[in-house]
C-alpha positions in Angstrom: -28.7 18.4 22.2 -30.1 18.9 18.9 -31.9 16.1 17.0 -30.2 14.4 13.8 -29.9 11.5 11.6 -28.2 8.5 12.6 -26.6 6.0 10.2 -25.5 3.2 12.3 -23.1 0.1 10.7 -22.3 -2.7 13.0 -22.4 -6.5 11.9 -23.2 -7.2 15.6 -26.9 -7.2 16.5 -26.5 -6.0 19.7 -24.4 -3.3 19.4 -27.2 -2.3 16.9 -30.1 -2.3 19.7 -28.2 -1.0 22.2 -26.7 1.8 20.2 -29.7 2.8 18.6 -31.9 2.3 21.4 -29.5 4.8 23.3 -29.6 7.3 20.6 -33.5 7.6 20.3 -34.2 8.1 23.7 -31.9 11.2 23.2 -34.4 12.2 20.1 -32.1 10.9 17.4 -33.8 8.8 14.3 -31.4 6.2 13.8 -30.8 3.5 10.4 -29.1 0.3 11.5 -27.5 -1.8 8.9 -25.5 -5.2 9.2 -23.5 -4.6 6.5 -21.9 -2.1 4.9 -23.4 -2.8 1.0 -26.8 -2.8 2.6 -26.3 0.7 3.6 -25.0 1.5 0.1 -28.1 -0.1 -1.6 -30.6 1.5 0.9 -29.6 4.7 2.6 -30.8 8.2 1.0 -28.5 10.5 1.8 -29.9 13.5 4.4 -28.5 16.1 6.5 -28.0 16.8 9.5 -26.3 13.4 9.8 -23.3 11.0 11.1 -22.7 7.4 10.2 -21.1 5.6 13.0 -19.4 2.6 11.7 -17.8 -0.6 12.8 -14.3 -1.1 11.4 -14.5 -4.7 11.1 -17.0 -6.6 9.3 -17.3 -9.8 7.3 -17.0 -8.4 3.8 -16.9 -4.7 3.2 -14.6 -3.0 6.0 -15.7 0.1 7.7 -12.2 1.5 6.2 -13.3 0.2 2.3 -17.0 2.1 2.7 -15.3 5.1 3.8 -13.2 4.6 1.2 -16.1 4.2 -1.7 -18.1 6.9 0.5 -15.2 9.2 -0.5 -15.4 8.2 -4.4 -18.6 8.8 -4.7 -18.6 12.7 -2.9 -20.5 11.3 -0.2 -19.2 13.7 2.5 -21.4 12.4 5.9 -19.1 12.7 8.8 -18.1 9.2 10.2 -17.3 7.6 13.7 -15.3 4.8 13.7 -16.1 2.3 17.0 -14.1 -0.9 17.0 -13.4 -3.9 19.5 -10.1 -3.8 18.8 -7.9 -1.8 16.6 -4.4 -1.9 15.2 -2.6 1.5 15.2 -2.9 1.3 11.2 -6.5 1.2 11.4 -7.0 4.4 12.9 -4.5 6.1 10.8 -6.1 5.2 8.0 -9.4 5.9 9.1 -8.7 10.0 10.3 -6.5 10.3 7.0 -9.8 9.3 5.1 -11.2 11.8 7.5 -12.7 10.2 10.3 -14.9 12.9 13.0 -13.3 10.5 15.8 -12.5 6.8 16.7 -14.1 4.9 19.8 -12.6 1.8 21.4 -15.1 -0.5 22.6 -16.7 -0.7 25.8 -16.5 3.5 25.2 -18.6 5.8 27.4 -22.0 7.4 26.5 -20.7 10.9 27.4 -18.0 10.1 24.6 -20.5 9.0 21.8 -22.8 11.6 22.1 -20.2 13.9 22.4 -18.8 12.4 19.2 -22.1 12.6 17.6 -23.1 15.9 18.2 -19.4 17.5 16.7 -20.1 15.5 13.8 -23.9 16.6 13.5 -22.3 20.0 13.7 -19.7 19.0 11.0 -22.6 18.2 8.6 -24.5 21.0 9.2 -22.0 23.6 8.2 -21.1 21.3 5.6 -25.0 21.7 4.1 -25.0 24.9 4.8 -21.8 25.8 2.9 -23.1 23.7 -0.2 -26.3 25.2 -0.5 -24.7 28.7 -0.3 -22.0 27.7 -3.3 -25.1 25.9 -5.2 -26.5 29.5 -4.8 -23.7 31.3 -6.0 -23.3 29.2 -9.4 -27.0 30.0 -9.8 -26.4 33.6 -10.0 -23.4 33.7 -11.7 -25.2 31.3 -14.4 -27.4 34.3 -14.4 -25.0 36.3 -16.2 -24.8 37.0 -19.7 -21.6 36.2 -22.0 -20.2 40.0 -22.0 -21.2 39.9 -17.7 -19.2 37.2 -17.2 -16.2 38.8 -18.7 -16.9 42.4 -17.0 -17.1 39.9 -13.7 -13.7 37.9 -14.5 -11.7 41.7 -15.2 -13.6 43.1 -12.3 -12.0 40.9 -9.8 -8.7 40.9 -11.4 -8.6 44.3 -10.2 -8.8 46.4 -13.6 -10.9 49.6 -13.8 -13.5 51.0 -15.8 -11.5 52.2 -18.3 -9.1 49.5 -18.3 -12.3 47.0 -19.1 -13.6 48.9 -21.8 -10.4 49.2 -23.7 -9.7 45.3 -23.4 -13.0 44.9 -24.4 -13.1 47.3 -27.1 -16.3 49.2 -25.6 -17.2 52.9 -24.1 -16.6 53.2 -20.4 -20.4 54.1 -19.8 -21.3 50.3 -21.2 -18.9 49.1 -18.8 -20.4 50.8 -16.1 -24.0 49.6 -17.1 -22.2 46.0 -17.5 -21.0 46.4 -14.0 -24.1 47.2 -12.3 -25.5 44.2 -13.7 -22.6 42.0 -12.5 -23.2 43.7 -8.9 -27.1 43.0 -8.9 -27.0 39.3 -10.3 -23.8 38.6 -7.9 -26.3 39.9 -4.8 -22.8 42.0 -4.2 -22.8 45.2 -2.3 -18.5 45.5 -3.0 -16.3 44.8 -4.8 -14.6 43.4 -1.7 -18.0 41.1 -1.9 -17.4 40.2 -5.7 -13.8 39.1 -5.1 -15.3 36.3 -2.2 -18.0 35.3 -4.4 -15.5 34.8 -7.3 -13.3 32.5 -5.3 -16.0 30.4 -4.2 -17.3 29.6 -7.6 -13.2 28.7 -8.1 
């Protein structure tokens, strides 16, 4: 089981230690908060992670920080566990989009099962956001005139097309394109088009 980042929300002490306790032997590092604002306040945001929350809590709900999580873009995956739930609870929680809901006494094999799809989750998650942070950087890149030659170039036009809309030669279009191509890291058109509708 790969290692990851544990953010773990329970008003109850000894869920806390027994949890976290649990998840380190298994080579996790694990935060444990007693309240929700405390992990707001406090927690630095790093991936691969989960947040396995209690639903309720004096104060703050686990459904309300997921809630204000969401606002803010915060996107860490999060397992619910609760003592007891009303069918509401849950609904609310996988529409906010919960990895996965555990009733307490759950099973190890369940947690860590839980844990590890939502490490997973994160990771792609990262991945994918560091890949369209990447992209914006290189289409950045591009001059004023690129851009353009980029926008007509994945709406399908040609060469010639281009250069008459743009009132230019065909040649400077082509030039223009090879630029687009290098900047974009593109080796298609095919390529271009995908790139395009990530930056969308």
């Amino acid at each position: 089981m790969s290692a990851g980042h544990i953010y773990l929300i329970d008003d109850d002490s000894s869920v806390r230690e027994s949890i976290s306790r649990m998840l380190k032997s298994y080579g996790f590092s694990v935060e444990s908060y007693a309240d929700p604002e405390d992990y707001l306040k406090q927690a630095i945001p790093v991936s691969p992670a989960a947040i396995i929350l209690d639903v309720r809590m004096p104060g703050m709900s686990g459904v309300e920080l997921h809630a204000k999580l969401n606002e803010m873009g915060r996107k860490t995956p999060i397992i619910y566990i609760s003592g007891e739930s009303m069918p509401h609870e849950i609904v609310t929680s996988m529409k906010q989009g919960a990895m996965d809901f555990l009733i307490k006494p759950f099973n190890l094999e369940d947690l860590l099962k839980a844990v590890q799809a939502a490490l997973e989750v994160d990771t792609q998650t990262h991945q994918l956001l560091n890949q369209t942070i990447s992209i914006q950087a290189r289409y950045e890149s591009l001059t004023p005139r690129e851009k353009e030659v980029f926008e007509l170039l994945v709406e399908g036009l040609m060469n010639k097309e281009i250069a008459v809309q743009l009132g230019t030669t065909n040649a400077t279009i082509k030039v223009h394109k090879s630029r687009v191509m290098e900047k974009m890291q593109a080796g298609s058109l095919q390529e271009l088009v995908r790139l395009h509708h990530r930056l969308s």
